[in-house]
C-alpha positions as CSV (number, residue, x, y, z in Angstrom):
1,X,0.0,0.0,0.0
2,X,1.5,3.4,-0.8
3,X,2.2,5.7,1.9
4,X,2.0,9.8,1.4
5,X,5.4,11.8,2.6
6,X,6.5,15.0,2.1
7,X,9.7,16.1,1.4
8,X,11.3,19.5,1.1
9,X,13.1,20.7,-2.0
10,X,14.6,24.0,-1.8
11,X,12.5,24.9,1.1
12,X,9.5,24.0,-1.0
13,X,7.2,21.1,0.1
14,X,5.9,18.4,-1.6
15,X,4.1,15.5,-1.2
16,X,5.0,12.1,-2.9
17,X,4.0,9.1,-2.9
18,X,6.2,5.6,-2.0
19,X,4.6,2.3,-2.5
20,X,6.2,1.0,0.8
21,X,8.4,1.9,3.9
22,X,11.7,1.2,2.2
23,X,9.9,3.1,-1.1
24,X,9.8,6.0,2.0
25,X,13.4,6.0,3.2
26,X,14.6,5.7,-0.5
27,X,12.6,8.8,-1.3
28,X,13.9,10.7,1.6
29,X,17.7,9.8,0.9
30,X,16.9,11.1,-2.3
31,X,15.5,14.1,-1.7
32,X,17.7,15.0,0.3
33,X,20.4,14.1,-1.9
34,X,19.0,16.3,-4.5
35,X,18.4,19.6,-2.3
36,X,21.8,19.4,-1.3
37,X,23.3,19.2,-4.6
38,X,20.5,22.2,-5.2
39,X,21.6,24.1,-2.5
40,X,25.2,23.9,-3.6
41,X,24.7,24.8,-7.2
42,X,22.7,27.7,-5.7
43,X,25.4,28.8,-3.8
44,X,27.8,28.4,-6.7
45,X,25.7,30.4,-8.5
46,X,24.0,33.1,-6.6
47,X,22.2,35.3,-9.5
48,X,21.1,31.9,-11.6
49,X,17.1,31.4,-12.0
50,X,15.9,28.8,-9.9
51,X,14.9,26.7,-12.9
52,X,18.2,26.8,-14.3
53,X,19.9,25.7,-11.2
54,X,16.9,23.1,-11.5
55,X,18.5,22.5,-15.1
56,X,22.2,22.6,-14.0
57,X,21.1,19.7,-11.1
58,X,19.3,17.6,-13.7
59,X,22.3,17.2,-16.3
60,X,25.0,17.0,-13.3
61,X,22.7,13.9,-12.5
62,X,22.4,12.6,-15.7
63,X,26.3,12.9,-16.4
64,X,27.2,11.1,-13.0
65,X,23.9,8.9,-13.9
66,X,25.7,7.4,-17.5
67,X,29.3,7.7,-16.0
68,X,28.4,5.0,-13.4
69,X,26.3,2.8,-16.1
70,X,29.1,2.9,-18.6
71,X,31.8,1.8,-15.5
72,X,29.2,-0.8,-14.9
73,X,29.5,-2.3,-18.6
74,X,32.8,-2.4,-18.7
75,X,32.9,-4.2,-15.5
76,X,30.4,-6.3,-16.5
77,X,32.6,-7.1,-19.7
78,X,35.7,-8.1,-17.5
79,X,33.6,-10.4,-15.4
80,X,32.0,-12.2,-18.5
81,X,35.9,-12.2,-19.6
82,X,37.2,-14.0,-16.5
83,X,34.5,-16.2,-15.7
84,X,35.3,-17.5,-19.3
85,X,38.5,-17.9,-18.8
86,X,38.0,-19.6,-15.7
87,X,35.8,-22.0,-17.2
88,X,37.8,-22.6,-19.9
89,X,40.5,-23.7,-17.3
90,X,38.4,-25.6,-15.4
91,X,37.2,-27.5,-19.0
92,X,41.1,-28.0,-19.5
């Protein structure tokens, strides 16, 4: 059953929705994982529009976001790579 929370962006509050207790902590980690990087950005830049620092946050995100998922490939590809060799050995 979902469960209602609100969480706090930029000192703004919204409500959210998490469709359990660990959808809950997940959602809190998160946003405050996001207003901090918000609140540094906004820092950073003092005279930016909100929505651009919005902007600025989102494609920081996505950047760390397809950095991690392309390490995560590559180490995918040397796992597939050793547990082949080590088959192979074993097989020998």
């Amino acid at each position: 059953m979902s469960k209602r929370i609100e969480i706090t962006i930029l000192g703004k509050v919204l409500q959210v929705e998490a469709p359990d207790e660990a959808g809950v902590q997940q959602l809190h980690t998160c946003a405050r994982a996001l207003d901090a990087k918000l609140q540094h950005l906004r820092i950073l830049n003092q005279t930016m529009p909100t929505e651009r620092v919005v902007i600025m946050a989102a494609l920081n995100l996505m950047h760390e976001l397809l950095a991690l998922q392309t390490e995560k490939e590559l180490i995918d590809q040397e796992l597939k790579a050793s547990l082949k060799r080590m088959q192979e050995w074993v097989e020998a």
